[in-house]
N, C-alpha and C positions, 0 to 999 in steps of 0.2 A: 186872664189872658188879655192882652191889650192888643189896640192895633197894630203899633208900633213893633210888638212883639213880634205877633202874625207875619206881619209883611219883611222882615228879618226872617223869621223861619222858612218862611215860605219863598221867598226871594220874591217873589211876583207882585204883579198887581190883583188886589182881592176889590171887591164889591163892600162895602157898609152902610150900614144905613148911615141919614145925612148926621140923626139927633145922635151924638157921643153918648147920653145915656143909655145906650139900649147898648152899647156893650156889653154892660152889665148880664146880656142876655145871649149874648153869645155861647155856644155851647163846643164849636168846631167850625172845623171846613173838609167840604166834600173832597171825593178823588177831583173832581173838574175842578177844583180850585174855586166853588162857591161858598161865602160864610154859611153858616150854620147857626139861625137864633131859635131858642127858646119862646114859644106865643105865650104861654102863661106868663111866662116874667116878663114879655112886651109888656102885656096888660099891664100891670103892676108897675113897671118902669113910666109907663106912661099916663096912667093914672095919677100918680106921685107925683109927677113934672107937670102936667096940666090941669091941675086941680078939677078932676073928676073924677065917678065911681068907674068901677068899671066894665060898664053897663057899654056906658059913654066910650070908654078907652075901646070896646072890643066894636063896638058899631065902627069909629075914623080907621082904625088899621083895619078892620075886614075890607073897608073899601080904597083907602087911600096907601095902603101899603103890603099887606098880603097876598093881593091877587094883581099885581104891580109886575109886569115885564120889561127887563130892562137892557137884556140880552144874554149875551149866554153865562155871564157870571152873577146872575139875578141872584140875590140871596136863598137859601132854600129858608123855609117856617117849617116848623117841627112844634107837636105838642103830646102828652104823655112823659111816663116815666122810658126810660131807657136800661133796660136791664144788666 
């Protein structure tokens, strides 16, 4: 699913994160019309694009983008399996 997709299906304006890789980690969008990312595969996305472990990757998004308000279409973080 891409942005481009999303924002066609959905007709509206959605929230993304700023870095285009972490699409990759997108999983959905809420009823309120908030994306929906996967934090496992942040990690991992983010790790891959800023060459570190991801030790490092889960320290800068706990503080610089998971716990981030940005208004009411803030992205939601999800992590686990999904049944």
């Amino acid at each position: 699913m891409t942005r481009d997709t999303m924002a066609e299906e959905h007709g509206e304006e959605l929230l993304f994160l700023s870095e285009d890789y972490f699409d990759g980690a997108i999983i959905g969008i809420t009823y309120n019309s908030q994306v929906v990312y996967d934090m496992d595969r942040m990690v991992e996305l983010f790790a891959e694009n800023n060459d570190c472990d991801n030790e490092e990757a889960i320290e800068y998004l706990s503080f610089n983008t998971w716990t981030a308000y940005v208004g009411d279409l803030t992205p939601v973080f999800v992590r686990g399996k999904l049944a």
